[in-house]
GUKEDREN-424063 format. One record per atom (N, C-alpha, C, CB): residue in three letters; x, y, z. Coordinates in steps of 0.2 Angstrom, whole numbers, padded with zeros to 4 digits, always signed. Each point is the difference from the previous one (the first is absolute). Glycine has a CB too. Layout:
BEGIN
AlaXYZ;...
This chain:
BEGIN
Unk-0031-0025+0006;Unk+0007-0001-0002;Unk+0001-0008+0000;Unk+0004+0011+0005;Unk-0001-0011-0010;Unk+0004-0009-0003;Unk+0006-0001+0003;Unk-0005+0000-0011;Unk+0010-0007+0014;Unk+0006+0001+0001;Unk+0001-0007-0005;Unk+0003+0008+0014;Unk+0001-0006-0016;Unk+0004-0008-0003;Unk+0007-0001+0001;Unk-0008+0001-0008;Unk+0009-0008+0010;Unk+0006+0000+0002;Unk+0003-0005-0002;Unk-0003+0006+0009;Unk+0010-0007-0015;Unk+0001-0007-0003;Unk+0005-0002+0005;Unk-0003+0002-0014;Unk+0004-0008+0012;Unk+0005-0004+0002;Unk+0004-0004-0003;Unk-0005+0002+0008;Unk+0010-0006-0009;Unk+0000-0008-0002;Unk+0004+0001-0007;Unk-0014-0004+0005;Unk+0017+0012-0005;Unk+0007-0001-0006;Unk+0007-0002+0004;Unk-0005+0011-0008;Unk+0010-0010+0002;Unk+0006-0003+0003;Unk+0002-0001-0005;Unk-0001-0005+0009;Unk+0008+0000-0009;Unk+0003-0004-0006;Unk-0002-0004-0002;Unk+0008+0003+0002;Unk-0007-0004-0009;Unk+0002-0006-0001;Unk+0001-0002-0008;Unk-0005-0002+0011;Unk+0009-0004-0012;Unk+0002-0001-0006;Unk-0005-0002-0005;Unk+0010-0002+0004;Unk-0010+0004-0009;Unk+0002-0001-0006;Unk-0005-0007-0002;Unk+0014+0007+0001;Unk-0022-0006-0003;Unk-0003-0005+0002;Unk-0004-0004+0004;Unk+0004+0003-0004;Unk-0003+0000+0011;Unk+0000-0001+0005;Unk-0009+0001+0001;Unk+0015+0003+0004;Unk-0018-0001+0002;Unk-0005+0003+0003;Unk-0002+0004+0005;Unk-0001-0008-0005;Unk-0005+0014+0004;Unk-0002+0002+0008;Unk-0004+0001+0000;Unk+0006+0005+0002;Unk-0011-0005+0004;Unk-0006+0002+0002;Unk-0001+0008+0002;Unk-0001-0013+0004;Unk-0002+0019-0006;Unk-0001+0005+0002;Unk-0007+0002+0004;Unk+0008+0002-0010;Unk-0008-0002+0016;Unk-0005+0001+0004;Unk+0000+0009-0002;Unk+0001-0012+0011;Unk-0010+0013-0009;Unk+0000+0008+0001;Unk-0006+0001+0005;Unk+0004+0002-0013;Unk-0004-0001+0020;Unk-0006+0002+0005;Unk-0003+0004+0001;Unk+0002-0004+0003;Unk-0009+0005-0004;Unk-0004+0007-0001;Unk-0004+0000+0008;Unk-0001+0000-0017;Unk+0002+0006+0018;Unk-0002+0002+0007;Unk-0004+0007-0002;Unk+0010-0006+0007;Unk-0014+0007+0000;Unk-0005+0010+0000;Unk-0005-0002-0006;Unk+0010+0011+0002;Unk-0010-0007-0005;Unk-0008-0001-0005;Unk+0000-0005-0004;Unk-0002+0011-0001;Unk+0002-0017+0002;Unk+0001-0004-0004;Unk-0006-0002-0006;Unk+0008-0002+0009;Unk-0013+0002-0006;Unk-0006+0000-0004;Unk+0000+0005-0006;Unk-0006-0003+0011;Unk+0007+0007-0011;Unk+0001+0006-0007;Unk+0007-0005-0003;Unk-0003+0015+0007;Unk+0006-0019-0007;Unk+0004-0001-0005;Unk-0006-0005-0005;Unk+0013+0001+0007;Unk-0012-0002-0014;Unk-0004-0003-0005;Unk+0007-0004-0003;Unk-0011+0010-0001;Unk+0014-0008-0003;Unk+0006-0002-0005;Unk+0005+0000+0004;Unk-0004+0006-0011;Unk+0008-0008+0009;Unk+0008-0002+0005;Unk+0006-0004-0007;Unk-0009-0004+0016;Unk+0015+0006-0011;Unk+0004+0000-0008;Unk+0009+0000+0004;Unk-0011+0010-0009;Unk+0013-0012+0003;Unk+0009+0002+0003;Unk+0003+0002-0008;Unk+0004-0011+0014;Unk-0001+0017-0011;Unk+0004+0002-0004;Unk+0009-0001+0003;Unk-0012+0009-0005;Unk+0015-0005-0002;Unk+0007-0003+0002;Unk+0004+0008-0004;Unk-0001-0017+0001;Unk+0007+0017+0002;Unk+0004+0005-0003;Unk+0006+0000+0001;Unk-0008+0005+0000;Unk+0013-0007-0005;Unk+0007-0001+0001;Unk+0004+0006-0001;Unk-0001-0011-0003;Unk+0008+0010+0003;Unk+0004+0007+0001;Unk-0003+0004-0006;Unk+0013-0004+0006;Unk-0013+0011-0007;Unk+0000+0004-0007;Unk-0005-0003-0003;Unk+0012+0003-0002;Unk-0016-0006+0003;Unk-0006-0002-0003;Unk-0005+0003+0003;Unk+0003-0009-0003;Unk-0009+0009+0000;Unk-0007+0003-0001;Unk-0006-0006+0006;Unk+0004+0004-0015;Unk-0006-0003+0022;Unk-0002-0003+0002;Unk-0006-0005-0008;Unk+0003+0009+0015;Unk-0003-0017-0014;Unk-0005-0002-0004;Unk-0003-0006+0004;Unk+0006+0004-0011;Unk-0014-0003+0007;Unk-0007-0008+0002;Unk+0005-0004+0000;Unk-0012+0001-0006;Unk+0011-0006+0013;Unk+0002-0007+0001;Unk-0007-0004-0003;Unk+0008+0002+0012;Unk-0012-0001-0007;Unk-0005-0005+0000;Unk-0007+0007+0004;Unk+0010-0017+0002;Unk-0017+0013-0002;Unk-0004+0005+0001;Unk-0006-0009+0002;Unk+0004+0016-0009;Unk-0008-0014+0015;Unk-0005-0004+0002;Unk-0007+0003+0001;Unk+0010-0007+0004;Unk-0015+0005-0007;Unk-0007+0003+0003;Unk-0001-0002+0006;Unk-0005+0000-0011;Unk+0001+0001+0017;Unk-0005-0004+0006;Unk-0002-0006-0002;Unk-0005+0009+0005;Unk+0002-0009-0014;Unk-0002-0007-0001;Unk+0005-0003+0000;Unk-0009+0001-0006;Unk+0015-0001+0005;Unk+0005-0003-0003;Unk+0003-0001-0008;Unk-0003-0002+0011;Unk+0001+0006-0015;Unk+0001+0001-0005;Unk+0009+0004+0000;Unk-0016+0001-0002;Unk+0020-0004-0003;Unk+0007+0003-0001;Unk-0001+0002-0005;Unk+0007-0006+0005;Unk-0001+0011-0007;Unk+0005+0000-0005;Unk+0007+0002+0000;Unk-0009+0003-0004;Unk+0014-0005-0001;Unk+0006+0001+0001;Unk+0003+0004-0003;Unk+0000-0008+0002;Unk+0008+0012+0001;Unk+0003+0004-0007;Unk+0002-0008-0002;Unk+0005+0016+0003;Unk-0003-0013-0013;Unk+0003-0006-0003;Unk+0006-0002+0002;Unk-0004+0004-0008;Unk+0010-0002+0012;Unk+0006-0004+0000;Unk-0001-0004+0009;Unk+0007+0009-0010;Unk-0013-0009+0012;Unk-0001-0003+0004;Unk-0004-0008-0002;Unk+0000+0012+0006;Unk-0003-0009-0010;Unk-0007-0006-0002;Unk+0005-0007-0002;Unk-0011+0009-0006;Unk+0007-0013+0012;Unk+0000-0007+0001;Unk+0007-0004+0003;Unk-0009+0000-0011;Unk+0011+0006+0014;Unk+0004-0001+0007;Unk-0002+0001+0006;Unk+0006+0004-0006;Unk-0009+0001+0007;Unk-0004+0003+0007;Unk-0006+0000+0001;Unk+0007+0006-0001;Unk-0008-0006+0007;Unk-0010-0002-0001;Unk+0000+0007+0008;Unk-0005-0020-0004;Unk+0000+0022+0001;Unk-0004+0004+0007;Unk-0005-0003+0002;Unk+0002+0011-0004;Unk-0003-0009+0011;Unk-0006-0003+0005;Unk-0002+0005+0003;Unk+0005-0010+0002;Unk-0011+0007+0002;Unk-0001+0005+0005;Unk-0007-0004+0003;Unk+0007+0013-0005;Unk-0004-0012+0014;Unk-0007-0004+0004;Unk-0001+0007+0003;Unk+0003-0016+0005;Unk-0010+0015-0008;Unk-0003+0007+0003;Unk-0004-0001+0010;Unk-0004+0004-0018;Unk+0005-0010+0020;Unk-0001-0001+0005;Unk+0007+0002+0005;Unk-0009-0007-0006;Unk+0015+0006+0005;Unk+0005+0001+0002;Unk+0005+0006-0002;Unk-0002-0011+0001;Unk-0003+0016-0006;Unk+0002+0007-0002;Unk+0008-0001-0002;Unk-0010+0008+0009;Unk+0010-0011-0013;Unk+0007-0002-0005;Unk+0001-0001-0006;Unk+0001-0005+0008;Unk+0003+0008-0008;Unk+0001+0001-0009;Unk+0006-0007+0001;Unk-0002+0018-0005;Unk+0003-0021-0002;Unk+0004-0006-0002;Unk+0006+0001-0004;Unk-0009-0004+0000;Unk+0014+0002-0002;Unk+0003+0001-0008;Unk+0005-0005-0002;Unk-0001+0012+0001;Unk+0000-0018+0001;Unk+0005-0005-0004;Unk+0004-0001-0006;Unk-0006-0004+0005;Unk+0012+0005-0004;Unk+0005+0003-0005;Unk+0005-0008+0000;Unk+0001+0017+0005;Unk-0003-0020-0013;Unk+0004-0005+0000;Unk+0006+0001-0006;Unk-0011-0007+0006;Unk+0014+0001-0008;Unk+0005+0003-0007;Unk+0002+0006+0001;Unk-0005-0004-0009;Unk+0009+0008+0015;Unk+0000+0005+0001;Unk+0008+0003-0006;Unk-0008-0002+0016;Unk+0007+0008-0017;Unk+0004+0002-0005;Unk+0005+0006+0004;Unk-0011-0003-0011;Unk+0017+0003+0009;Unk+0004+0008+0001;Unk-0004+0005+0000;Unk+0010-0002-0006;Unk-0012+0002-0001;Unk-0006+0006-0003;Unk-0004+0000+0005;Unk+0000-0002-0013;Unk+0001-0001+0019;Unk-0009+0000+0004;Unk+0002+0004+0006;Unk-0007-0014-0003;Unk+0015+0017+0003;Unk+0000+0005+0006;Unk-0002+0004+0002;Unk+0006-0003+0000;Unk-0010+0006+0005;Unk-0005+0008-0001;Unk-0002-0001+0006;Unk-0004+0002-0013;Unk+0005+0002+0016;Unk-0006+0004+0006;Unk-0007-0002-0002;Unk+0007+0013+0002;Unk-0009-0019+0000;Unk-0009-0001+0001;Unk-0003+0003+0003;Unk+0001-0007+0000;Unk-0007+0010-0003;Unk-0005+0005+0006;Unk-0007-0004+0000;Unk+0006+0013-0004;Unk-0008-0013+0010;Unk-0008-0001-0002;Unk-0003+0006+0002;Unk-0001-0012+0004;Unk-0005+0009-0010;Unk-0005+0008-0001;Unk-0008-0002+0001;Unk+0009+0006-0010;Unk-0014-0003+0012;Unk-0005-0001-0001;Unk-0003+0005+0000;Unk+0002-0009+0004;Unk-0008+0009-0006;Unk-0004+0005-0004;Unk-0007+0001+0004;Unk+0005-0004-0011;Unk-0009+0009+0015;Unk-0006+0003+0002;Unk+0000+0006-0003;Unk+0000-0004+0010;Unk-0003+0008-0005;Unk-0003+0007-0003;Unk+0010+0005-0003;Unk-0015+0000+0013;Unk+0020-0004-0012;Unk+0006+0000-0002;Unk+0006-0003-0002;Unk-0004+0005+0003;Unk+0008-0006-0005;Unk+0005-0007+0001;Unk+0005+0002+0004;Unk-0002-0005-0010;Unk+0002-0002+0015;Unk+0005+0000+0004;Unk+0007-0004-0001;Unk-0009+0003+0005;Unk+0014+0000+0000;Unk+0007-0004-0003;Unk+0003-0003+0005;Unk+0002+0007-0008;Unk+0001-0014+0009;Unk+0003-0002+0006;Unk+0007+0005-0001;Unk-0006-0014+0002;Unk+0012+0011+0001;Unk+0005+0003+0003;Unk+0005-0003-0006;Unk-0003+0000+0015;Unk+0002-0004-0018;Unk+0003-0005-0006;Unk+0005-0005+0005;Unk-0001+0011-0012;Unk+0004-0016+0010;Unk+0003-0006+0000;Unk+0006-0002-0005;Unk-0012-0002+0004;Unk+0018+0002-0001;Unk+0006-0002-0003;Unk+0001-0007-0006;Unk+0003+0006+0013;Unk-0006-0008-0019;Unk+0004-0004-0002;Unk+0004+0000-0003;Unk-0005-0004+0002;Unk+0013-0001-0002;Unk+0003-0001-0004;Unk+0001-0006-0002;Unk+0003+0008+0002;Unk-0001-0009-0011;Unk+0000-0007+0001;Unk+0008+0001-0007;Unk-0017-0005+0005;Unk+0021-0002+0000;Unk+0006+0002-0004;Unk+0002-0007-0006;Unk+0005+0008+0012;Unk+0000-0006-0014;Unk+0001-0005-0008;Unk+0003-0003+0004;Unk+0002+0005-0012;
């Protein structure tokens, strides 16, 4: 078993910034790919960002070249620096990571207001 556990949402305005931590505990070795997704009210959970072990990314489009994902695979931490933060960017954050299944953290509060 995987736990993940985010932290590091909250408020804030309208351009502002946040850091999203995510801590992976139990099997950790079985995670390969690692990721945060997001999902706002009446929306469709959707891709944030996605990181290989090597560190290889990709972004969903209304993220790209705002937000950067990380991850120190020595400190079993997932990343997600959220800068130019937008209204549009409010949504339950989740980290997810991938073994023999994908796992999901607890998800993470942001909002961010005009």
């Amino acid at each position: 078993q995987v736990q993940l556990v985010e932290s590091g949402g909250g408020l804030v305005q309208a351009g502002g910034s946040l850091t999203l931590s995510c801590a992976a505990s139990g099997s950790i070795f079985r995670i390969n790919d690692m990721g945060w997704y997001r999902q706002a009210p009446g929306k469709q959970r959707e891709l944030v960002a996605t990181i290989t072990r090597g560190g290889n990314s990709k972004y969903g489009d209304p993220v790209k070249g705002r937000f950067t994902i990380s991850r120190d695979n020595a400190k079993n931490t997932l990343y997600l620096q959220m800068n130019g933060l937008k209204p549009e960017d409010t949504a339950v954050y989740y980290c997810t990571g991938w073994a023999n299944t994908q796992y999901w953290g607890q998800g993470t509060q942001v909002t961010v207001s005009s």
